[in-house]
C-alpha positions in Angstrom: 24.0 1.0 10.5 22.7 1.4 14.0 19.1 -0.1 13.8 18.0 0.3 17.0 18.5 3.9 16.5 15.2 5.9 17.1 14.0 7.8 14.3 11.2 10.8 14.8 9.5 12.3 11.5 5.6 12.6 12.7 4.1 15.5 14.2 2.2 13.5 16.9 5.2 12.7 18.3 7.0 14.4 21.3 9.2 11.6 22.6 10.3 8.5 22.3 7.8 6.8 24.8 6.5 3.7 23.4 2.7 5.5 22.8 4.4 8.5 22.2 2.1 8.2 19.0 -1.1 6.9 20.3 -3.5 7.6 17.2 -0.7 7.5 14.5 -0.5 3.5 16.2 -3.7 2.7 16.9 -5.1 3.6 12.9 -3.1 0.8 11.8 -6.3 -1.5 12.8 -7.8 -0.2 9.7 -5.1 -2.5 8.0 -6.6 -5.4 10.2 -10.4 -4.4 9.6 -9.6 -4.3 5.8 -7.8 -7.5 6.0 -10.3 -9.4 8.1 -13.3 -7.8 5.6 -11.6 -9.1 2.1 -10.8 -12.2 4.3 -14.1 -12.6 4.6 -14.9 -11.5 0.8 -12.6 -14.4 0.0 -14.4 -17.1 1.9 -14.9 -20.0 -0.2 -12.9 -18.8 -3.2 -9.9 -20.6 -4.9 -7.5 -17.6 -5.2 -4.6 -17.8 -3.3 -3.0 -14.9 -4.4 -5.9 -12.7 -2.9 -5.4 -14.5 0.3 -1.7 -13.8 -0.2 -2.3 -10.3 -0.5 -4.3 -10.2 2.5 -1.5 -11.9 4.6 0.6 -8.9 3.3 -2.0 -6.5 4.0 -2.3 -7.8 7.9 1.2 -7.4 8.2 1.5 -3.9 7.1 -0.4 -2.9 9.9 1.5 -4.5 12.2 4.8 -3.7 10.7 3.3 0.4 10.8 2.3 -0.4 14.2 5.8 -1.6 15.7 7.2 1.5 14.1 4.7 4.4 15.0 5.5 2.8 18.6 9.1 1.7 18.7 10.1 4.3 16.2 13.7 2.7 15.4 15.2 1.9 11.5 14.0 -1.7 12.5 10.8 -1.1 13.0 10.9 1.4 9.9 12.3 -1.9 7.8 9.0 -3.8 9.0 6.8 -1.0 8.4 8.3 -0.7 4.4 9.1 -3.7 3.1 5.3 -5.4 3.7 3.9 -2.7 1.3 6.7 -3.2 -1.0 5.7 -7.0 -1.1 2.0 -5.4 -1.6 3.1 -3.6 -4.5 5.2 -6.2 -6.2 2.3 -9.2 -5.4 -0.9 -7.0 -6.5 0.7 -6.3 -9.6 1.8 -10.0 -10.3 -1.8 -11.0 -9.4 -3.3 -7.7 -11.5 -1.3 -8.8 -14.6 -2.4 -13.0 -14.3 -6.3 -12.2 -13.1 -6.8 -9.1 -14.8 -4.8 -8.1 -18.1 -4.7 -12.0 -18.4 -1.5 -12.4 -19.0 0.9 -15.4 -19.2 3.0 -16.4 -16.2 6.2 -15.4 -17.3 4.9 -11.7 -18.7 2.9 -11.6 -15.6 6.9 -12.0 -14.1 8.5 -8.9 -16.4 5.4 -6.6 -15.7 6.1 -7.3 -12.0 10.2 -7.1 -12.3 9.0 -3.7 -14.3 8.2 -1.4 -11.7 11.8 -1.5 -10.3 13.1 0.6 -13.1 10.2 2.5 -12.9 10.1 3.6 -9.9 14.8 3.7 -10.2 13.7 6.2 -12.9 11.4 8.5 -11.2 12.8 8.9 -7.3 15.5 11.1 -9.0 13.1 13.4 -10.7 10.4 13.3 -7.7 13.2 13.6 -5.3 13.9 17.3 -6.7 10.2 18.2 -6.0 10.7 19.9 -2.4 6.4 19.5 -2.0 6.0 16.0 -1.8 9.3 15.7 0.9 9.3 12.1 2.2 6.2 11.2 0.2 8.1 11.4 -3.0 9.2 7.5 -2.1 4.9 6.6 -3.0 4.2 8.5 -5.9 5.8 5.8 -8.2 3.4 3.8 -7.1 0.3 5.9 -7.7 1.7 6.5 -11.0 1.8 2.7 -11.5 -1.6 2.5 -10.5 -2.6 5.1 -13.0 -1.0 3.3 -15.1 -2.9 0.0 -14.8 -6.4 2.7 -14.9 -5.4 3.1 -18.1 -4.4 -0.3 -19.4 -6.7 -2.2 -17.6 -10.2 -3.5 -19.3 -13.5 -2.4 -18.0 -14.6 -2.2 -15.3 -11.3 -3.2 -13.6 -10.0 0.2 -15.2 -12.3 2.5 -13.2 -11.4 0.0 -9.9 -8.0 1.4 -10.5 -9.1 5.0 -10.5 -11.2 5.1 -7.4 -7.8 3.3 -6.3 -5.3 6.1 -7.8 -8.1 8.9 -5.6 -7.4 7.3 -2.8 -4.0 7.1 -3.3 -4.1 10.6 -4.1 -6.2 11.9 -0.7 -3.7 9.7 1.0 -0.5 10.9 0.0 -2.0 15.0 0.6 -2.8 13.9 4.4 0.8 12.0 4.8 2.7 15.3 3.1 0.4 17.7 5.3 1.4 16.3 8.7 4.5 17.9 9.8 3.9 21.5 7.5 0.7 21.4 9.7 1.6 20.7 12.8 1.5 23.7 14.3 -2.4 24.5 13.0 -3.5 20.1 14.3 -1.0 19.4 16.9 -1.9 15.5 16.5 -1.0 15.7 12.8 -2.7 14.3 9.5 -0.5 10.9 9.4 -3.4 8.9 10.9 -5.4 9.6 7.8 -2.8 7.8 5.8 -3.0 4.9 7.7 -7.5 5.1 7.5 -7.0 5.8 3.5 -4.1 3.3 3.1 -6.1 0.6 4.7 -9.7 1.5 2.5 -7.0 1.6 -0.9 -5.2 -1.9 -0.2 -8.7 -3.2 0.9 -10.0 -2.2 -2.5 -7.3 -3.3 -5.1 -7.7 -6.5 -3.2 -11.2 -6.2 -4.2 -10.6 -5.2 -7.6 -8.4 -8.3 -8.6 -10.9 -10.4 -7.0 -13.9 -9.3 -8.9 -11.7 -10.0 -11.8 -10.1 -13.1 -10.7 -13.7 -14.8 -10.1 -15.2 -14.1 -13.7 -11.8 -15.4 -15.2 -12.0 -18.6 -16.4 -8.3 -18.9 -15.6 -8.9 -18.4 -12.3 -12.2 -20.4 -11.8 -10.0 -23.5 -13.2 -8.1 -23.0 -10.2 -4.5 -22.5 -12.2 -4.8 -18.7 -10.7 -0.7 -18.5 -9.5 
């Protein structure tokens, strides 16, 4: 595979200039703001997997930002597999701080979503609406799922969470159908929404993670 090979899928875009995307690149600072506000939420607090979940969230905005500007497969690699990490250490961290859990089912809850989302890109992959988008909604589904399973209020964190999601994934799958109507696209709202929804299930697991007695006897990981 040629990974310098330059790759072209937003509607902002018109070449392959390095600010050929200038807002699509320049909204991945609400990653950053979002990162340095939950860094700052976290001040003081003996939970390292919320600081290790902002370290991930920091660099998914830069990892988006190399790609909306490069726009290469490498770049696409550092813009994917940061929210992947996101994915797989939020729910590690939501099964220990929130559905208290032990550390090794804590482990098979996290190993779970594999299959899951193995079983559903087959089925969403047929639904010609969602297009490229179809790769996420596993992962609002997993959050719906934790809305459901999740005790109060950490259950109704998860479905301001799955909304978000939700608005998210419509502006992403809008963009290029669009494009014609908003010549700059919708894809920047992914980035504004993405960065409010990682923000808040940062949040979520640490307004659970401090009232835990687990975590306040500083055996959180």
């Amino acid at each position: 595979m040629d990974w310098s090979a330059q790759v072209d899928g937003y509607c902002e875009r018109l070449d392959f200039a390095f600010w050929a995307e200038p807002v699509n690149a320049l909204t991945n600072l609400a990653f950053l703001i979002a990162a340095a506000v939950m860094a700052w939420r976290l001040r003081g607090e003996r939970l390292p997997l919320a600081n290790l979940l902002v370290g991930i969230l920091a660099a998914i905005g830069i990892g988006s930002f190399l790609f909306h500007t490069f726009a290469t497969r490498w770049a696409g690699l550092a813009d994917v597999l940061p929210i992947l990490l996101f994915v797989f250490a939020h729910t590690f961290a939501s099964a220990r701080g929130i559905l208290r859990l032990g550390l090794w089912q804590s482990v098979a809850v996290t190993v779970a979503f594999v299959p899951f989302a193995a079983i559903l890109a087959p089925v969403l992959g047929q639904i010609t609406l969602l297009g490229s988008s179809s790769a996420y909604v596993p992962v609002l589904l997993w959050i719906g799922l934790f809305a459901l399973i999740a005790p109060r209020p950490s259950n109704w964190h998860f479905a301001i969470a799955f909304g978000l999601l939700t608005l998210s994934l419509t502006a992403r799958g809008l963009d290029l159908p669009l494009c014609e109507t908003i010549p700059l696209g919708t894809h920047f709202l992914w980035h504004i929404l993405n960065g409010c929804l990682l923000g808040w299930l940062i949040e979520t697991y640490r307004r659970a993670a401090i009232q835990a007695p687990l975590a306040k006897a500083g055996h959180e990981g």
